[in-house]
C-alpha positions as CSV (number, residue, x, y, z in Angstrom):
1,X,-20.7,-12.7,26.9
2,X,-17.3,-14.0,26.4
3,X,-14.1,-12.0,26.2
4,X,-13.7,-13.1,22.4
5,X,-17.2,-11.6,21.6
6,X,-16.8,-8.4,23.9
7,X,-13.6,-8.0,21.6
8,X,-15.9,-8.3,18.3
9,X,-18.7,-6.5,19.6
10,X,-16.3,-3.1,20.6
11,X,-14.5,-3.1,17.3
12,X,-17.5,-3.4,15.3
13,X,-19.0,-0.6,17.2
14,X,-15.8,1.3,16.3
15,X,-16.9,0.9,13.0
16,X,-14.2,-2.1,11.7
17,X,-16.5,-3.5,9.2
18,X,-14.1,-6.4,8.0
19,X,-11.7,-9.1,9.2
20,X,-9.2,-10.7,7.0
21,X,-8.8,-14.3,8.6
22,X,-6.7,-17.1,8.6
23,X,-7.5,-19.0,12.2
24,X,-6.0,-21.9,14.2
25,X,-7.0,-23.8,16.9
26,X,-6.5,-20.7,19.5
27,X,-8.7,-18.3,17.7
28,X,-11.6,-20.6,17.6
29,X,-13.5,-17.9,20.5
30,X,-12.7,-15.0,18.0
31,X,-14.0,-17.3,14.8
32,X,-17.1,-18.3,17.1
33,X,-17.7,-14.5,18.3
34,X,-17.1,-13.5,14.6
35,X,-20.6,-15.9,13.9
36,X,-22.1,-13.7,16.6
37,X,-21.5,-10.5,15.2
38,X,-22.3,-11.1,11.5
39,X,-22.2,-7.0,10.8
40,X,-18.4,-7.5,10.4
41,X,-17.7,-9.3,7.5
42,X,-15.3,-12.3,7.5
43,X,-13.1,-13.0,4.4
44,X,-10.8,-15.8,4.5
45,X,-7.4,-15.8,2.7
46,X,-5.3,-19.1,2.5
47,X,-2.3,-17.4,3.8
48,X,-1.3,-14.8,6.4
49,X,0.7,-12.2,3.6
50,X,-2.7,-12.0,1.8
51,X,-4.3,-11.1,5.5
52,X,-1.9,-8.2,6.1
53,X,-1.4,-7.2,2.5
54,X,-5.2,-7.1,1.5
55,X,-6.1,-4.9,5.2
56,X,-3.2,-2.8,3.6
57,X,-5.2,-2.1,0.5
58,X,-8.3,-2.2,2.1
59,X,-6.9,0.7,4.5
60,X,-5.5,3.3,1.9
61,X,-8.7,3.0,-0.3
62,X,-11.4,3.2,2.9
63,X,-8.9,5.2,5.6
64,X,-9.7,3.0,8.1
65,X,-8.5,-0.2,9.8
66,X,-9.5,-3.8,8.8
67,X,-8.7,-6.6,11.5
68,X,-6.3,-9.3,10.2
69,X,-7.4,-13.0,12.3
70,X,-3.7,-14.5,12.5
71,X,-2.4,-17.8,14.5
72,X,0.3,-17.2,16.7
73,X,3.7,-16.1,16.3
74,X,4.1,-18.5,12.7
75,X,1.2,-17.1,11.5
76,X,2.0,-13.1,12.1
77,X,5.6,-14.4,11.0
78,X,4.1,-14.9,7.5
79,X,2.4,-11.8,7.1
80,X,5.1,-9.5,8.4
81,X,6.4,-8.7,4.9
82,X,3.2,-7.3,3.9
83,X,2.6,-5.5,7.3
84,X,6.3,-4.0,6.4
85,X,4.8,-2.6,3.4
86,X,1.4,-1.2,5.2
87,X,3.6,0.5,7.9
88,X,5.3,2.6,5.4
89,X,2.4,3.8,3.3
90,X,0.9,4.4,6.8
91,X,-2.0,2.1,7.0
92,X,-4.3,1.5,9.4
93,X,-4.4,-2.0,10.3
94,X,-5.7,-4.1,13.7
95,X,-4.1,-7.4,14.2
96,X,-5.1,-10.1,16.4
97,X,-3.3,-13.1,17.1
98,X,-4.2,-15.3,19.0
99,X,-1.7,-17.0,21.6
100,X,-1.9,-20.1,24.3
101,X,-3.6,-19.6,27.6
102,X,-1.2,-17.9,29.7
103,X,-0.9,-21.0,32.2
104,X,-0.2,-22.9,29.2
105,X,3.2,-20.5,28.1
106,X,6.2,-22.2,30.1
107,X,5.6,-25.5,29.2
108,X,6.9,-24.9,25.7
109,X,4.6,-26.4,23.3
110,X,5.4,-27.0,19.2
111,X,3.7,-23.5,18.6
112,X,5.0,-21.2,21.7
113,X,7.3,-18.4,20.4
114,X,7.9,-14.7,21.4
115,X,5.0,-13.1,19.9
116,X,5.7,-9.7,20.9
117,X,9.2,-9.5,19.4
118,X,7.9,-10.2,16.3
119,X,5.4,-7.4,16.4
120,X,7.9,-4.7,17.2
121,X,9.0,-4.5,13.6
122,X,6.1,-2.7,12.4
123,X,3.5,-1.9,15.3
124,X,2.7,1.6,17.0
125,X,1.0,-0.3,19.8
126,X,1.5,-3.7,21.2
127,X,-0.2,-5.5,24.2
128,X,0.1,-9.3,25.3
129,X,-1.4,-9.3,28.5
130,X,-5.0,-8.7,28.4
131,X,-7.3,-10.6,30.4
132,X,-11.5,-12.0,29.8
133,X,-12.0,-8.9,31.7
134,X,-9.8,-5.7,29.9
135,X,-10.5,-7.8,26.4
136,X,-12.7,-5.5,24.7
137,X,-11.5,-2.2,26.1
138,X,-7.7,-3.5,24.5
139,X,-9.7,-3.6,21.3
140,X,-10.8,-0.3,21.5
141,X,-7.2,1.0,22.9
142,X,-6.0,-0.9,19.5
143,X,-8.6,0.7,17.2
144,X,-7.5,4.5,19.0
145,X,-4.2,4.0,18.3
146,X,-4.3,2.6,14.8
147,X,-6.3,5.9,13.7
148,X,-3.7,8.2,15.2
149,X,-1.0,9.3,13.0
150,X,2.3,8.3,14.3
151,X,6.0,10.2,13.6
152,X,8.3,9.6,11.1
153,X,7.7,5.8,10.0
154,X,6.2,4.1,13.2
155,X,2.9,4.0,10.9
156,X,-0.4,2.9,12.7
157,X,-0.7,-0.9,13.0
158,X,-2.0,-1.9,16.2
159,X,-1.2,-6.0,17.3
160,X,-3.5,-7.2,20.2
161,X,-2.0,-10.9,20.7
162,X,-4.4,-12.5,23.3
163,X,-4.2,-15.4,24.8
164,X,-6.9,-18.2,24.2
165,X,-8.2,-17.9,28.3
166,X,-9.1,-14.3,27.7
167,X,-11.0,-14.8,24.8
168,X,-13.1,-17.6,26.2
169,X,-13.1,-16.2,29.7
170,X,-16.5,-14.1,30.9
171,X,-16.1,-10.5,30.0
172,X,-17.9,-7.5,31.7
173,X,-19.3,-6.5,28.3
174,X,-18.1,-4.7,25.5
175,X,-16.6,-0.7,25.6
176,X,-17.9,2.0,23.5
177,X,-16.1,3.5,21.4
178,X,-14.1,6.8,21.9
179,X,-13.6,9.8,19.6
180,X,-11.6,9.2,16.2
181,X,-8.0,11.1,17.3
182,X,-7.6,14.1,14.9
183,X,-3.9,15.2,13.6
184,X,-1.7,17.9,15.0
185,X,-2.5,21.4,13.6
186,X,1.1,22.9,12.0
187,X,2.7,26.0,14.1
188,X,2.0,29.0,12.3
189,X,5.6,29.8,12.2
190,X,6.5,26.8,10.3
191,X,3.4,28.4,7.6
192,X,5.3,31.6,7.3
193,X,8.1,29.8,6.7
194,X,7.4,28.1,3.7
195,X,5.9,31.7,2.6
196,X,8.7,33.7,3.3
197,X,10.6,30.7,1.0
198,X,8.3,30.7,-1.9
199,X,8.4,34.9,-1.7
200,X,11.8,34.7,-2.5
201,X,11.0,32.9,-5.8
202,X,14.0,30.7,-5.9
203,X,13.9,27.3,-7.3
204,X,11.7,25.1,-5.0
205,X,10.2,21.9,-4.8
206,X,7.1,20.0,-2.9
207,X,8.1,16.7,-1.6
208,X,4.8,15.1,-0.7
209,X,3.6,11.8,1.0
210,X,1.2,10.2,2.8
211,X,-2.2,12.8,3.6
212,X,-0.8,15.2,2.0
213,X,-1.0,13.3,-1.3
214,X,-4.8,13.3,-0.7
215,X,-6.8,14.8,-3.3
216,X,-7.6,18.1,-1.0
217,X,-4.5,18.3,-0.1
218,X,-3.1,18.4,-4.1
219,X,-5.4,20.9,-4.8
220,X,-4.0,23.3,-2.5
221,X,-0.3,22.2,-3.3
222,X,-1.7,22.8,-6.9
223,X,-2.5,26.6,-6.4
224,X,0.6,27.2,-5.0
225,X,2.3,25.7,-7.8
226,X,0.7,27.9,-10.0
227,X,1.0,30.4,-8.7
228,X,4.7,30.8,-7.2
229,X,6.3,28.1,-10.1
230,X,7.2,25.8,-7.5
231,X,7.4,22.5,-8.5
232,X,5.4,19.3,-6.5
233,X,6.3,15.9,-6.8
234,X,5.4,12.4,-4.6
235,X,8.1,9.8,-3.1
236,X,9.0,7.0,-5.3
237,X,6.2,4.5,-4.3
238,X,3.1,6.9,-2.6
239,X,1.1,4.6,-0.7
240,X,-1.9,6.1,-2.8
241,X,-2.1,9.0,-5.2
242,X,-5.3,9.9,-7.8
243,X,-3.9,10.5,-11.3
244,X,-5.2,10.6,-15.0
245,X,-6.7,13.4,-17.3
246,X,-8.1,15.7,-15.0
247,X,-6.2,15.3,-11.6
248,X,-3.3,17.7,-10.2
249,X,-0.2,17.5,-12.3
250,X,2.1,16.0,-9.8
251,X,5.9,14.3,-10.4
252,X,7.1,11.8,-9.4
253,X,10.4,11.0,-7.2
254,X,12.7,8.7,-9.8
255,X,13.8,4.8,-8.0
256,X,17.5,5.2,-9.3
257,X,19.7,7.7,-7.0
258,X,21.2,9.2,-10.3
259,X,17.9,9.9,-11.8
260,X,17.1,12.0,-7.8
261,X,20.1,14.1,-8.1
262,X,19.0,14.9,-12.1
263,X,15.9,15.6,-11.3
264,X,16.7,17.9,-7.7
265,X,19.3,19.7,-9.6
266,X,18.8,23.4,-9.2
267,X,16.5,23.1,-6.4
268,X,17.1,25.4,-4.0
269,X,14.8,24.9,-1.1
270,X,12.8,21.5,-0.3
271,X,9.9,21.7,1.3
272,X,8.9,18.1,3.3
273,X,5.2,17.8,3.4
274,X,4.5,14.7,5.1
275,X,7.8,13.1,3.9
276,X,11.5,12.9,4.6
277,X,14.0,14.3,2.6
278,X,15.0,11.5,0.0
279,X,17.6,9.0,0.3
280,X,18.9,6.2,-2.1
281,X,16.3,2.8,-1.9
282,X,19.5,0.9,-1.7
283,X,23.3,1.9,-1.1
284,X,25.8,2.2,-4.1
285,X,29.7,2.5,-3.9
286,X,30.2,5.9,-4.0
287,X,27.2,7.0,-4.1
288,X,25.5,9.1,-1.7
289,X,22.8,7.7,0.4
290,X,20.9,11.1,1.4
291,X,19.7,13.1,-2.1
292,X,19.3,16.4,-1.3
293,X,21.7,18.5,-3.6
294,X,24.4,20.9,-1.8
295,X,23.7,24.2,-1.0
296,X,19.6,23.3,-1.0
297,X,17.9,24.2,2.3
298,X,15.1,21.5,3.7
299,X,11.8,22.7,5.1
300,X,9.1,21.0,7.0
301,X,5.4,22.2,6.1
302,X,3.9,19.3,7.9
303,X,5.5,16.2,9.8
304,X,3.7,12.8,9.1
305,X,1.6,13.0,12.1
306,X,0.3,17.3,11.6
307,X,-2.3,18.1,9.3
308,X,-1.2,18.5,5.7
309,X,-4.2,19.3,4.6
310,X,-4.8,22.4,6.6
311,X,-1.2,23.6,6.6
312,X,-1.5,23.5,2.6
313,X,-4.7,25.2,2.8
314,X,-3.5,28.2,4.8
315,X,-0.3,28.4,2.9
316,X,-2.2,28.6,0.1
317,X,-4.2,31.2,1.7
318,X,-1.0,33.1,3.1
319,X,0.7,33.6,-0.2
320,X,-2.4,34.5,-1.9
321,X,-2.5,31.5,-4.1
322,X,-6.1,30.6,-3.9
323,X,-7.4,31.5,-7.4
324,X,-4.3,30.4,-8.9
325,X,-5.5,28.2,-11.8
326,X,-4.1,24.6,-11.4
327,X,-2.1,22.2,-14.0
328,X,-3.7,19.2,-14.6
329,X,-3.0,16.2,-16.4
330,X,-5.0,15.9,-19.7
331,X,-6.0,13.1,-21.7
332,X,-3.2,11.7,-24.4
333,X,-3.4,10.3,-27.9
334,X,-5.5,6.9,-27.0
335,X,-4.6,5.0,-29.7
336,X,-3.8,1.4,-29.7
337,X,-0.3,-0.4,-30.9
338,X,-0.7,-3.0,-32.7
339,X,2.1,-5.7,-33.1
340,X,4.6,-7.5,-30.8
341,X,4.3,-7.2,-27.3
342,X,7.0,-4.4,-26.7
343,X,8.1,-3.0,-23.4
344,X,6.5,0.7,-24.6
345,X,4.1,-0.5,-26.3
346,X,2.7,-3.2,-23.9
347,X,2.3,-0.4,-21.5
348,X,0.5,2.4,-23.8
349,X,-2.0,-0.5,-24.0
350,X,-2.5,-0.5,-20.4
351,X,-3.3,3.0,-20.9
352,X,-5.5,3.3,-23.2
353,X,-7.5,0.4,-21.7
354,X,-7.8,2.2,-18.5
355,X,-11.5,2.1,-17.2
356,X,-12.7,5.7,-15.7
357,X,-12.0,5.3,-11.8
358,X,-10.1,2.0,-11.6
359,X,-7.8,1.5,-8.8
360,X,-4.4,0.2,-10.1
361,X,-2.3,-1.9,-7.2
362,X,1.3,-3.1,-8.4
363,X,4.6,-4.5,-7.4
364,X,7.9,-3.6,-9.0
365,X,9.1,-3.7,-12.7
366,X,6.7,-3.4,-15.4
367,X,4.2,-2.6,-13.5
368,X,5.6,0.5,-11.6
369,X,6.4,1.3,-15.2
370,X,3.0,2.1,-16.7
371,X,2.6,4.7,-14.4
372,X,4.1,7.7,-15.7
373,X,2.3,6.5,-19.1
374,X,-1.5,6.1,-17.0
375,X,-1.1,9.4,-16.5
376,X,-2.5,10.8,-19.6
377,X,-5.2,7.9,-19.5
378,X,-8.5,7.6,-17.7
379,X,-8.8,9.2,-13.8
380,X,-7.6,6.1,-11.4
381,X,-6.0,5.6,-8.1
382,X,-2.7,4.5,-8.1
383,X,-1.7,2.2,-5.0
384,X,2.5,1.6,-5.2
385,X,4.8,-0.8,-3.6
386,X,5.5,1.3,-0.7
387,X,8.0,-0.9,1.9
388,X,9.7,-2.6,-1.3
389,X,8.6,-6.0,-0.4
390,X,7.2,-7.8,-3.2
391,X,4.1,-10.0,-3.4
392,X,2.0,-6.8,-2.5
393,X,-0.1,-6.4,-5.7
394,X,-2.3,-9.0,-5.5
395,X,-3.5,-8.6,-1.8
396,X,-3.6,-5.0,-1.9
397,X,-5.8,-5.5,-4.8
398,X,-8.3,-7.7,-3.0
399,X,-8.3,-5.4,-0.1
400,X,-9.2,-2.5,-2.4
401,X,-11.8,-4.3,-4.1
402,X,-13.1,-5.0,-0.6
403,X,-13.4,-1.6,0.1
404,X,-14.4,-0.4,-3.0
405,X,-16.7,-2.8,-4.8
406,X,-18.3,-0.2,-6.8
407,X,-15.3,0.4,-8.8
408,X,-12.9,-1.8,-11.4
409,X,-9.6,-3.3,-9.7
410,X,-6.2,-3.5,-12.0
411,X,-3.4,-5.2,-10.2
412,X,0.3,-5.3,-12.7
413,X,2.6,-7.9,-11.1
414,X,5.9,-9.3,-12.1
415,X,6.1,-13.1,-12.3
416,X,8.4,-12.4,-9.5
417,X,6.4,-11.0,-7.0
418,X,3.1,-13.0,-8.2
419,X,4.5,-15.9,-6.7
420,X,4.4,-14.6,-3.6
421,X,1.1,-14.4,-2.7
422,X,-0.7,-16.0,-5.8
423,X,-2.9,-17.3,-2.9
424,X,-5.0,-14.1,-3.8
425,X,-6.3,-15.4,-6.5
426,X,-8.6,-17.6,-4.7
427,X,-9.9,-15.3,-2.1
428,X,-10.5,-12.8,-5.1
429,X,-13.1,-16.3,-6.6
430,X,-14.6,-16.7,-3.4
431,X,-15.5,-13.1,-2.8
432,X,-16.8,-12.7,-6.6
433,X,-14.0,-9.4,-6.4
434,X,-14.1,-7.3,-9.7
435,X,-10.1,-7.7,-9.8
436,X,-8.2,-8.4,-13.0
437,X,-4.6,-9.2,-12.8
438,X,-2.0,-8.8,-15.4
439,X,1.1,-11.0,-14.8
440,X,4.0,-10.1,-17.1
441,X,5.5,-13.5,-17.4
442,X,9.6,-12.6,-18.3
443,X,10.3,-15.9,-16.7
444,X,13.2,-13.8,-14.8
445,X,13.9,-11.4,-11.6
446,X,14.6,-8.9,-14.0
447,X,15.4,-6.1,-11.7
448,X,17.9,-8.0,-10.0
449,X,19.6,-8.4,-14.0
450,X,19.3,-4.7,-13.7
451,X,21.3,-4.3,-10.4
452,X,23.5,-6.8,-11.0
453,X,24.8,-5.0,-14.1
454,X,25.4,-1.5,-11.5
455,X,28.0,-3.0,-9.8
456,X,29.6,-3.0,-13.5
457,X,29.2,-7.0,-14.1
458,X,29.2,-7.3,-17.9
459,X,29.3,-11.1,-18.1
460,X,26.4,-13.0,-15.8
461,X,28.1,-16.4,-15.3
462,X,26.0,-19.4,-14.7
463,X,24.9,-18.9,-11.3
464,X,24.4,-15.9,-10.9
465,X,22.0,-16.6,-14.4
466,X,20.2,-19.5,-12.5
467,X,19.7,-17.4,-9.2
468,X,17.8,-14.5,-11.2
469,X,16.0,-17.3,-13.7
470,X,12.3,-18.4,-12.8
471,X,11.5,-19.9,-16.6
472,X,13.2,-23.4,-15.5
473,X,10.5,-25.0,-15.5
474,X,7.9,-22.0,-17.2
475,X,5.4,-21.7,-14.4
476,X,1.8,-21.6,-16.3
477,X,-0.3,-19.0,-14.4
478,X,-3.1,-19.7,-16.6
479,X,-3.6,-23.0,-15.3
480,X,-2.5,-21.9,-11.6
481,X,-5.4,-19.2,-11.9
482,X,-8.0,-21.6,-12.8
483,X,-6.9,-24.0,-10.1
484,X,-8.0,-21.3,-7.8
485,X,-11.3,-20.7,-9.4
486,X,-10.3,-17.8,-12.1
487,X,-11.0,-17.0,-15.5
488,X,-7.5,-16.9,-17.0
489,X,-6.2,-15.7,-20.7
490,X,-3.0,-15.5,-22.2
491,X,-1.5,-13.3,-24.7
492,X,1.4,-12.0,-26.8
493,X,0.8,-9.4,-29.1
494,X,-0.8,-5.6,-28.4
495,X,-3.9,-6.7,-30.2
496,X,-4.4,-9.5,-27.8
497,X,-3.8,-7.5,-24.6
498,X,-6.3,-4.8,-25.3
499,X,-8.8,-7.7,-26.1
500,X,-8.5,-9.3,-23.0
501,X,-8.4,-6.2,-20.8
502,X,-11.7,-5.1,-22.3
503,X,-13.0,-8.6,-22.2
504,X,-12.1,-8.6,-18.2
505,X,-14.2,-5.6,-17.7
506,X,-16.9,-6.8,-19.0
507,X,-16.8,-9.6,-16.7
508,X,-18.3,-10.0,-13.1
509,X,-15.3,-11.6,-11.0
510,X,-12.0,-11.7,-11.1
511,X,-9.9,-12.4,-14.3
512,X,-6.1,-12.9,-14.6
513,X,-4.2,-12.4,-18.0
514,X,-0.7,-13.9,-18.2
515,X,0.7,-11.5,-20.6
516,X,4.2,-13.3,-22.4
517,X,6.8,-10.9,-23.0
């Protein structure tokens, strides 16, 4: 056994059921001991961001790590964005890159490049130097460390980049695999903290990310809502959070800093479970970059890396909260617009075409939109653009359908950020994946109109126009989806829309609706 199938062997063993691939010549060992050890599946993507982006989805819909297959330091370079976004929703993710035999570094070749510096931006855990012989057991250090929970936003992606003589050199065999790591259990004093706050019954809020956003987790933080009239509410862009008729009524954190400091006002203690206290996406002139409103005292339940879960649960038990009856979202007025394809409109559609359990992936503008609307539609899990990198929604789509292929896959892109990573598309028609994808086709950055008009520009002069303007020439994702092998439809009207979103569900494989508004 070689060190490339030692590798395979131990990580399968650690239960990594899937690799995301897109080899070069010095993963050829890792592509042959993938043959070998058919019980991981291999899925190729035709470029590195859909690797990283779709283990990212893949992660936050199964809770554990995916291997992404990546040629050197050009390859990981191209899938960094996408890793940016899976550290911050805390992902799980095992890279391996493969690298030149470590005889072969100083002579400079086309491909050599710093590997390791590259992987600093968003790993937990890095290592470079294994050997034929320490191979596997680096595999198994990687899968450890990608299923601990890290502080603050060090997330858990583990990078093994191995050179091309370890993976082809003789390995001693492969390692078994060690006990999953389980998350820090919160002091008790910080428990009676939060008590002694919520006894006091001044105005307080829930700020909530990452595990505590688990569905356990928001029942507890729903009894306590109940029952003390706190109030709960997510970040911005929670890496995953269940909504629709029936789940906890939970807020949501505005994007705009003006809308934060609305919405805080009042609030007199802030509670961080899982999350930091709130700060600005971007900085403004004169506007503060940390939210939290004078005079308001901040809390921590539960770090990232501590168990939310139980520290909600025995809150919940503290304060005597755990027969409170919970608010939930309920189901809306259904109904479908008819007519042109309006901004409000276009999304109560969405809505109201929800199927029961669909998993919902987007990037920024319209997308992100239809969320507060979804949440009086159909139960769903709602996947958000968590590192602010576009070109997420459509690998993070895949990778959820790859984990999930029991249930219906919705990814809402911008024509912005489709272009990204419309590569997607094609490993969605390989795979057969029951993903449909809506691309609002404004022919425009359109949020970049939007903060372009904050710095108090009232005239966009021509190249400025240009630089936010993608309808010059119209790109025709119809044709683009087919290309790749998917069924494609295009609309512009209400009527339309809902036809083609109930027409996609009734289809097996991936279909991609360029919606013209």
């Amino acid at each position: 056994m070689n060190g490339a199938q030692a590798l395979i062997e131990s990580l399968a063993d650690c239960g990594v059921e899937l690799c995301l691939a897109n080899p070069g010549t010095s993963e050829m060992h890792l592509v042959q001991a993938l043959d070998q050890v058919p019980r991981m599946r291999s899925v190729l993507a035709l470029f590195e961001g859909v690797c990283t982006g779709a283990a990212d989805g893949y992660a936050r819909m199964s809770g554990k790590p995916a291997a992404t297959l990546l040629h050197l330091g050009p390859g990981l370079a191209n899938g960094i964005a996408n890793l940016h976004n899976a550290r911050k929703a805390g992902s799980p993710i095992i890279n391996l890159v493969g690298n030149h035999p470590h005889y072969h570094m100083g002579y400079d070749a086309p491909l050599t490049s710093d590997v390791d510096t590259l992987a600093r931006n968003f790993s937990c855990w890095i290592k470079s130097s294994s050997t034929a012989q320490s191979l596997a057991g680096d595999g198994v250090n990687a899968w450890t460390a990608s299923m601990r929970a890290n502080p603050d936003s060090q997330g858990q992606i583990s990078t093994l980049i191995l050179g091309a003589d370890a993976a082809w050199g003789e390995s001693k065999g492969k390692v078994s695999p060690p006990a999953i790591p389980k998350r820090a259990t919160v002091d008790e004093a910080a428990i009676r903290d939060v008590a002694n706050v919520l006894a006091l019954g001044e105005p307080t809020l829930f700020l909530m990310e990452q595990q505590a956003l688990s569905a356990d987790a928001l029942e507890f933080a729903g009894k306590l809502a109940a029952q003390h009239g706190c109030r709960i509410m997510s970040g911005t862009f929670p890496g995953r959070v269940d909504g629709g008729a029936g789940r906890v009524k939970l807020e949501r954190l505005p994007y705009f800093p003006e809308q934060v400091e609305a919405s805080l006002a009042g609030i007199k203690h802030l509670v961080l479970v899982g999350a930091k206290p709130p700060a600005s996406f971007f900085a403004y002139q004169g506007s503060s970059s940390l939210l939290v409103p004078d005079g308001c005292q901040v809390h921590t339940l539960a770090r990232v890396e501590e168990d939310a879960v139980d520290a909600l649960a025995r809150l919940s038990d503290l304060s005597g909260a755990d027969n409170a009856t919970i608010s939930r979202f309920e189901l809306g007025d259904m109904s479908l617009p008819t007519g042109p394809l309006k901004s409000r409109h276009m999304l109560q559609v969405i809505a109201a075409s929800l199927p029961e359990n669909v998993i919902v992936a987007t990037d920024s503008g319209a997308g992100n939109a239809a969320h507060p609307v979804c949440q009086s539609a159909a139960p769903h899990s709602w996947l958000s653009l968590t590192g602010g990198s576009i070109g997420q929604g459509g690998p993070v789509s895949t990778g959820a359908a790859l984990a999930c292929p029991d249930r219906p896959v919705l990814a809402l892109l911008g024509d912005g950020g489709a272009a990204y990573t419309i590569q997607s598309l094609w490993t969605q028609a390989r795979e057969q994946l029951n993903v449909t994808t809506v691309i609002f086709a404004n022919r425009k950055y359109n949020i970049l109109n939007v903060e372009y008009a904050r710095l108090g520009v009232t005239e966009v002069g021509p190249i400025a126009e240009s630089l936010f303007d993608i309808g010059n020439p119209n790109i025709d994702w119809a044709s683009l989806a087919r290309g790749f092998g998917v069924e494609a439809i295009t609309v512009d009207s209400c009527e339309s829309l809902a036809d083609a979103l109930q027409q996609s569900w009734k289809t097996p494989g991936p279909v991609l609706i360029e919606v013209l508004c």
